[in-house]
PASE-827481 format. One line per 8 residues: number of its first residue (from 1); for each residue x negated, y, z negated of N, C-alpha, C. Coordinates in Angstrom, 3 decimals, decimal comma. Layout:
<nodes>
NUM = X Y Z X Y Z X Y Z; ...
</nodes>
This chain:
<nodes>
1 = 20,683 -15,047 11,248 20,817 -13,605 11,202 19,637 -12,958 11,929; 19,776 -11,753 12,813 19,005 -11,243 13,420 18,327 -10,383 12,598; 16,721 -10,157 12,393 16,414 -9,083 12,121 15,722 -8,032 12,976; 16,102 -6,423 12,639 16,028 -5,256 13,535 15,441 -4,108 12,223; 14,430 -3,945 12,038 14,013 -2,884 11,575 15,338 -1,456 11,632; 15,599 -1,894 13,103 16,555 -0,192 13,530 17,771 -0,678 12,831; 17,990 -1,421 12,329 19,165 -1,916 12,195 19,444 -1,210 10,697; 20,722 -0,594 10,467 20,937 0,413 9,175 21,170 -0,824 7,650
9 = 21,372 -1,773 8,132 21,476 -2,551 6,894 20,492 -4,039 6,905; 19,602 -3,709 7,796 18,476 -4,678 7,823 17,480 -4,832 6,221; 17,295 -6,042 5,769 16,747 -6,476 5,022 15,405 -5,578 5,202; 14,898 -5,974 6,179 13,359 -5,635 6,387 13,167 -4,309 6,278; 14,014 -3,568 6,462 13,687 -1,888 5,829 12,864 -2,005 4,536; 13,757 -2,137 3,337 12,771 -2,581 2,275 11,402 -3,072 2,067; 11,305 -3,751 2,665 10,108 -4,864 2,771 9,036 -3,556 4,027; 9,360 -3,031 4,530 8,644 -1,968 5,212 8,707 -0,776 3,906
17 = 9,148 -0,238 3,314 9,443 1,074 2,365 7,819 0,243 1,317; 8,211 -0,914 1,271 7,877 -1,436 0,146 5,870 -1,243 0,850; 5,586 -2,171 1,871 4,207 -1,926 2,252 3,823 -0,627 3,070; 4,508 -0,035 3,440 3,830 1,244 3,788 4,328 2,643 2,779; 4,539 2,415 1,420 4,732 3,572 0,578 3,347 3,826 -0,029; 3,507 5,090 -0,180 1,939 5,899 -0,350 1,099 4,635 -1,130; 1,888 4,415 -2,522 1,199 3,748 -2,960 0,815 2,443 -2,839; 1,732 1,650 -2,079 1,550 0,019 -1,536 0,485 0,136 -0,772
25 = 0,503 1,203 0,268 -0,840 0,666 1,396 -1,844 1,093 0,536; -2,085 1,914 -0,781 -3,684 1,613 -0,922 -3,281 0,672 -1,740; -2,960 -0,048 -2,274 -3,168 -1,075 -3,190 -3,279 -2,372 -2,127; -2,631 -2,400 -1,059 -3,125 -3,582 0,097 -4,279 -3,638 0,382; -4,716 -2,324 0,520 -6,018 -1,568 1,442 -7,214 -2,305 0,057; -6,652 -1,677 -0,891 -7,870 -2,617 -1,832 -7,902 -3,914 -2,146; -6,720 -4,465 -2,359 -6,762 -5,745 -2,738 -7,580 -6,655 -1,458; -7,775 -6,057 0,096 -7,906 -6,456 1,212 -9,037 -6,760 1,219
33 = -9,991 -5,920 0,408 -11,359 -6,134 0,381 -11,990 -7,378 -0,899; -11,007 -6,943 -2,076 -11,360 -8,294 -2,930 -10,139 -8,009 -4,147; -10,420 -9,323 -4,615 -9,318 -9,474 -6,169 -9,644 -8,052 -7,164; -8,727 -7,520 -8,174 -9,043 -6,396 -8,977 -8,355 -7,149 -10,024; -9,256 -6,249 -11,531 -8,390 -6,092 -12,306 -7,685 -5,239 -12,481; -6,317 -5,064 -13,356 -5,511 -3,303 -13,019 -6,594 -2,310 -13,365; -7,273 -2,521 -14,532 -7,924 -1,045 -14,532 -9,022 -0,508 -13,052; -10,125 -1,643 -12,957 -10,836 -2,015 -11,828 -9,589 -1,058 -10,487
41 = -8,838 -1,964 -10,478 -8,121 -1,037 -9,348 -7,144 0,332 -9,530; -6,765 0,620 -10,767 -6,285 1,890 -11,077 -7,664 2,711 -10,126; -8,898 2,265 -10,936 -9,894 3,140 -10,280 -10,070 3,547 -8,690; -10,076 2,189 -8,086 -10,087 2,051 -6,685 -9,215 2,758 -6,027; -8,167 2,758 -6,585 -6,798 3,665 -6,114 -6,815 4,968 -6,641; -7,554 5,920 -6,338 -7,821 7,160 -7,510 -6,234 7,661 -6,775; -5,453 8,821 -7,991 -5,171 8,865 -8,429 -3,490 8,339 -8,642; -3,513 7,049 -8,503 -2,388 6,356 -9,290 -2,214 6,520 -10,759
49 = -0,898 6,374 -11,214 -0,815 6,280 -12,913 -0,991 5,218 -12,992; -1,214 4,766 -14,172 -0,588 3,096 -15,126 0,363 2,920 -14,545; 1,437 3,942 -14,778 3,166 3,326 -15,130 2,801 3,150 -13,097; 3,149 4,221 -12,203 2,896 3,227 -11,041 2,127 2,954 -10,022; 1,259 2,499 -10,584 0,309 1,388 -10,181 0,846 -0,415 -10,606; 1,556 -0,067 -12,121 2,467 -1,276 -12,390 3,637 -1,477 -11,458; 4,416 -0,285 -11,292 5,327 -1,027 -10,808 5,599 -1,431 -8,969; 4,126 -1,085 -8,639 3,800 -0,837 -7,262 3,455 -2,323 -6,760
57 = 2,605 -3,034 -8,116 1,774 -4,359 -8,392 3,332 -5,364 -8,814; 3,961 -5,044 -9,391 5,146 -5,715 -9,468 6,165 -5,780 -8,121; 6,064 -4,732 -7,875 7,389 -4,744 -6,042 6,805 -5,811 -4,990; 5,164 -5,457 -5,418 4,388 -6,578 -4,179 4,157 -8,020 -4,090; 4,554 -8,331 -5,855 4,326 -9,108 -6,409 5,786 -10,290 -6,359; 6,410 -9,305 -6,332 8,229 -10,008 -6,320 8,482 -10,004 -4,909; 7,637 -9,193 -3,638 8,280 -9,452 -2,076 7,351 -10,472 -1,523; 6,027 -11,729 -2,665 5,081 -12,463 -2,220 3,986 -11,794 -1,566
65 = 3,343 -10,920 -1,966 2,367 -10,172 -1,338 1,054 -10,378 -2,229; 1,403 -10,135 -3,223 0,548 -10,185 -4,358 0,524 -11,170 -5,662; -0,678 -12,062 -5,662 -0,235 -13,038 -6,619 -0,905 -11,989 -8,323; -0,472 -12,363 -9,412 -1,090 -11,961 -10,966 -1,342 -13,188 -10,974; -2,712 -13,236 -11,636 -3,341 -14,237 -12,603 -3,529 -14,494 -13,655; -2,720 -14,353 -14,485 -3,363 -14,160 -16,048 -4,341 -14,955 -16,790; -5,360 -14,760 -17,147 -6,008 -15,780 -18,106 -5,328 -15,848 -19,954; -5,313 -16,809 -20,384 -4,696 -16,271 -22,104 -6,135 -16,556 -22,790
73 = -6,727 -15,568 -22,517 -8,010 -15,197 -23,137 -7,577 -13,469 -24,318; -8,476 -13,344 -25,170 -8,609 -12,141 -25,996 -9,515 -11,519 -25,542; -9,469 -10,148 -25,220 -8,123 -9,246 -25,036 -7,599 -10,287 -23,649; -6,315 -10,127 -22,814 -5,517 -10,572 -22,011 -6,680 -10,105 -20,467; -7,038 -10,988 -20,073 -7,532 -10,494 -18,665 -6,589 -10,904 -17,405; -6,243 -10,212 -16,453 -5,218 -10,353 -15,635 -5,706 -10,158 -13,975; -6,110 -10,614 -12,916 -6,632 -10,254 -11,654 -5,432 -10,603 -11,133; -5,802 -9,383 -9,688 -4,562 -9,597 -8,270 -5,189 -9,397 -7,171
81 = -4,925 -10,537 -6,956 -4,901 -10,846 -5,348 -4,053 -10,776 -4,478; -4,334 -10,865 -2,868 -3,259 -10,951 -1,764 -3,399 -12,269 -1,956; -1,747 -12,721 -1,333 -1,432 -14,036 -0,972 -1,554 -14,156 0,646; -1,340 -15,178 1,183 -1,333 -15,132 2,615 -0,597 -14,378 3,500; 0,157 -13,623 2,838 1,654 -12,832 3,499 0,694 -11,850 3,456; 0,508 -11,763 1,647 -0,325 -10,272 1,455 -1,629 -10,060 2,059; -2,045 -10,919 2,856 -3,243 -10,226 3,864 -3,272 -10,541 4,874; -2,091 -10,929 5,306 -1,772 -10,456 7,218 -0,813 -8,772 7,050
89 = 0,027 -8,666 5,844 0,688 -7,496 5,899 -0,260 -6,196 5,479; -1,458 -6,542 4,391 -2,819 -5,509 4,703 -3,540 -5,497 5,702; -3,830 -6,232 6,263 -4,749 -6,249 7,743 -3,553 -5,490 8,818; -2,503 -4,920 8,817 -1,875 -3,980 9,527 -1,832 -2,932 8,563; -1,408 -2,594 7,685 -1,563 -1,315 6,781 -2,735 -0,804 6,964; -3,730 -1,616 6,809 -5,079 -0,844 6,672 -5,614 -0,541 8,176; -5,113 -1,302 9,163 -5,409 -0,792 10,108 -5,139 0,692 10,826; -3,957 0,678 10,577 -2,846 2,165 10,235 -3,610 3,328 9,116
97 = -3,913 2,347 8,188 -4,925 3,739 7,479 -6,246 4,197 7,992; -6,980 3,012 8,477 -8,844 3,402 9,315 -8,031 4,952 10,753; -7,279 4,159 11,059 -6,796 5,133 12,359 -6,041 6,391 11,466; -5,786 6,833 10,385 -5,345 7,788 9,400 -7,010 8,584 9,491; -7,571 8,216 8,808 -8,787 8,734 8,711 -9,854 9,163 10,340; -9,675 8,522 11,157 -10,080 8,837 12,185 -9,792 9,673 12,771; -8,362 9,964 12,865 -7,347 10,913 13,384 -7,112 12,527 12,633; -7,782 11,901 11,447 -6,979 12,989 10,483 -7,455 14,603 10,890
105 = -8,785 14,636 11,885 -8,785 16,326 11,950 -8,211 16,780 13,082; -8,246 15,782 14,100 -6,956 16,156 15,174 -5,431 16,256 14,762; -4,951 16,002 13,871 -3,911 15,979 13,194 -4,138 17,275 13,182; -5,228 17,660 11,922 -5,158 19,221 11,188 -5,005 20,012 12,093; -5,667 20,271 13,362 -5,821 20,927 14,377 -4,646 21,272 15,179; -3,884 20,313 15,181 -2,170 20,265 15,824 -1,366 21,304 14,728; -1,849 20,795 13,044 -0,918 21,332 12,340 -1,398 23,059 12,663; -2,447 23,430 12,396 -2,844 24,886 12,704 -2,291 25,600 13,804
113 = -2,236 24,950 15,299 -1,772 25,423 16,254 -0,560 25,517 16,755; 0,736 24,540 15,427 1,781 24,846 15,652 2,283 25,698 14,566; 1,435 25,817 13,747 2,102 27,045 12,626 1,330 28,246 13,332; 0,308 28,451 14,042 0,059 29,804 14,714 0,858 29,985 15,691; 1,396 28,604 15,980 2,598 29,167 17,350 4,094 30,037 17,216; 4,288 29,689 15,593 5,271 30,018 15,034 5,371 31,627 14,331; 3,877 31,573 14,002 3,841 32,992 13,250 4,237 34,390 14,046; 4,787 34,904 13,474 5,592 36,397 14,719 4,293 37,230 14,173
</nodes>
């Protein structure tokens, strides 16, 4: 089977929705730099919830991106890491985000000059 991003019933749509949704690329973007625990990275990720930050850590977790570790220690300690998928597919997300931030006041600058272009 061929895969085509353009393609309307391509698999890989998903699997794209899935690493570049607001919340997947920062959770790549952090995990990229080192292992977290959820709270540890709730933080890192300011402002994610619990509920999804879980189920963000679960989508990445079920497309092989992200391994859970659990220890069965008291209280439950749990770290996540990228797997090998999951940090060739952050090392492009995050690259896409450094160039987000670089870009971002030429952006603003476009947005200003096409809403002044518009204003009567």
């Amino acid at each position: 089977m061929e895969v085509s991003v353009k393609a309307p019933m391509c698999p890989s749509r998903g699997i794209l929705e899935h690493v570049t949704s607001r919340w997947g690329v920062l959770v790549l973007a952090a995990l990229f730099e080192r292992s977290y625990r959820f709270s540890e990275l709730r933080r890192e990720v300011g402002g994610v919830s619990e509920k999804m930050l879980a189920q963000t850590l679960q989508t990445l977790e079920r497309d092989g991106f992200v391994l859970r570790h659990a220890r069965p220690v008291i209280p439950p300690h749990v770290d996540y890491s990228l797997t090998e998928l999951g940090r060739e597919a952050a090392e492009q997300v995050w690259a896409l985000a450094r160039w987000t931030e670089r870009r971002t006041g030429e952006v603003e600058r476009a947005r200003v000059a096409y809403d002044e272009a518009r204003t009567p």
